[in-house]
Every structure is written in structure tokens, then in C-alpha cells.
N, C-alpha and C positions, 0 to 999 in steps of 0.2 A: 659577637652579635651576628645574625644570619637575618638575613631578606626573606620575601616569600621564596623566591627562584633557587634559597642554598646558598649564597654566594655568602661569602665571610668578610664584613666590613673589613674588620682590623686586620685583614692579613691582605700583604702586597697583592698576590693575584687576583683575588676579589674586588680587589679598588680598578686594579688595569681591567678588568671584564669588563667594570662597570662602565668608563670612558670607554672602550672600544664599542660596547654594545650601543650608549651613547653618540659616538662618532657615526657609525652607522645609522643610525634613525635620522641625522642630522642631514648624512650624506642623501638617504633614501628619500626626504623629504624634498631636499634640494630638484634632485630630480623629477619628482611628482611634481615641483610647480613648474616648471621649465615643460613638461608635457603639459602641463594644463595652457600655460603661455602660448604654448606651437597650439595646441589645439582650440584657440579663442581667436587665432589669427595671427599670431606671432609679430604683430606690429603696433603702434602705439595707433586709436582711434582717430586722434585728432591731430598727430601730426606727422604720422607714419612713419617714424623712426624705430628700427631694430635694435636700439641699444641702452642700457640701465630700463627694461622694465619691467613695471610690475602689478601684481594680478589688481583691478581696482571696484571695488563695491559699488554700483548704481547707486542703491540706498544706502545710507550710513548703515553700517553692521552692527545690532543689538547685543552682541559677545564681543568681550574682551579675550584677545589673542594669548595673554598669558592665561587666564583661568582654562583650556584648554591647550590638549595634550599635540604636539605637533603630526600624528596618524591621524588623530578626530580631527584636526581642523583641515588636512588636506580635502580626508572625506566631503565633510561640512563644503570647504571649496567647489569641490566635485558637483555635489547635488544644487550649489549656488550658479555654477556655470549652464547645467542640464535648464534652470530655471530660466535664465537669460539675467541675470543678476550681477555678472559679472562684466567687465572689459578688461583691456589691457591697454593701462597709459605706461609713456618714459615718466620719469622721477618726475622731468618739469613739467609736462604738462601734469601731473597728479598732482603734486603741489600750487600750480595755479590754479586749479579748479576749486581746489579748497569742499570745505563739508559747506553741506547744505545749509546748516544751523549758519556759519558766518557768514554766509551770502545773505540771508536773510537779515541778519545785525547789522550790514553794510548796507541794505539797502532804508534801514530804518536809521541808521546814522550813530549805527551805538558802537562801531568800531570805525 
């Protein structure tokens, strides 16, 4: 069985391209958010720590992270950031802040 790119499922070296090629996109993403992070301010908004963080949505995001390709979603990143759409919390404050929808449920007393 052959991919569009040639590569041979069933044979050994076709399978290792394919995680290397894999591993790469993985690594090169990495790094796209990490400049995106340096380039948003490189520190968490609300509590100014430099460490565990990550890129976070204003508005809840209308796409789901897995139905996009990890290149389309840096992009997609990219043009959210340009927009002012973006910040950058640590893990805890992200997770404290919670989406908009349950802030609303708490305040109406449904969670």
C-alpha cells in the first residue's frame, strides 16, 4: 500500500519516515507556540509567572483542536493573536478562570 507522498506502508522504512516526519511537525509546532508565548508576553496575565504556560482564548474557541491539523492550528493561532484574541495564563490561573459558559451556570446556580 503507497500514500500520496510514495512512501510503503508495509515496509519498515516507510513506517520509520513516517514517525520521523511525524516527530518533526510535533517538534516544529512545539516551537511555534513557544514563539507565539515569547511573543504575547511570555508571562502569565494575571499572575505573572513564567512557568507551565499556555497560549489561552479570550472567547471560547468555535474549533475543535483535534478536527484540525497541528500546522492549520498554529496558523489559525497566529492570525488569533494578530487579532488581540489571545493571552497567555500559567496552567492555574487557566484553569481558574474556567470558560465563560460556567461562570455563567455559577452564577445562575446550576453548578
Amino acid at each position: 500500500m503507497v500514500n500520496l507522498r510514495g512512501v510503503h506502508f508495509n515496509r519498515p522504512e516507510g513506517v520509520e519516515r513516517e514517525r520521523l516526519m511525524a516527530r518533526r511537525q510535533r517538534e516544529w509546532a512545539a516551537r511555534a507556540r513557544l514563539q507565539l508565548v515569547n511573543q504575547l508576553g511570555g508571562m502569565c496575565v494575571d499572575c505573572g509567572s513564567q512557568s507551565d504556560l499556555v497560549v489561552d482564548h479570550i472567547y471560547a474557541r468555535t474549533w475543535s483542536l483535534r478536527s484540525v491539523e497541528q500546522s492549520r492550528r498554529v496558523a489559525r493561532y497566529r492570525r488569533e493573536a494578530v487579532l488581540g484574541l489571545l493571552t497567555v495564563r500559567c496552567l492555574v490561573c487557566n484553569s481558574r478562570k474556567g470558560s465563560p459558559r460556567q461562570r455563567e451556570l455559577a452564577v445562575r446556580g446550576g453548578v
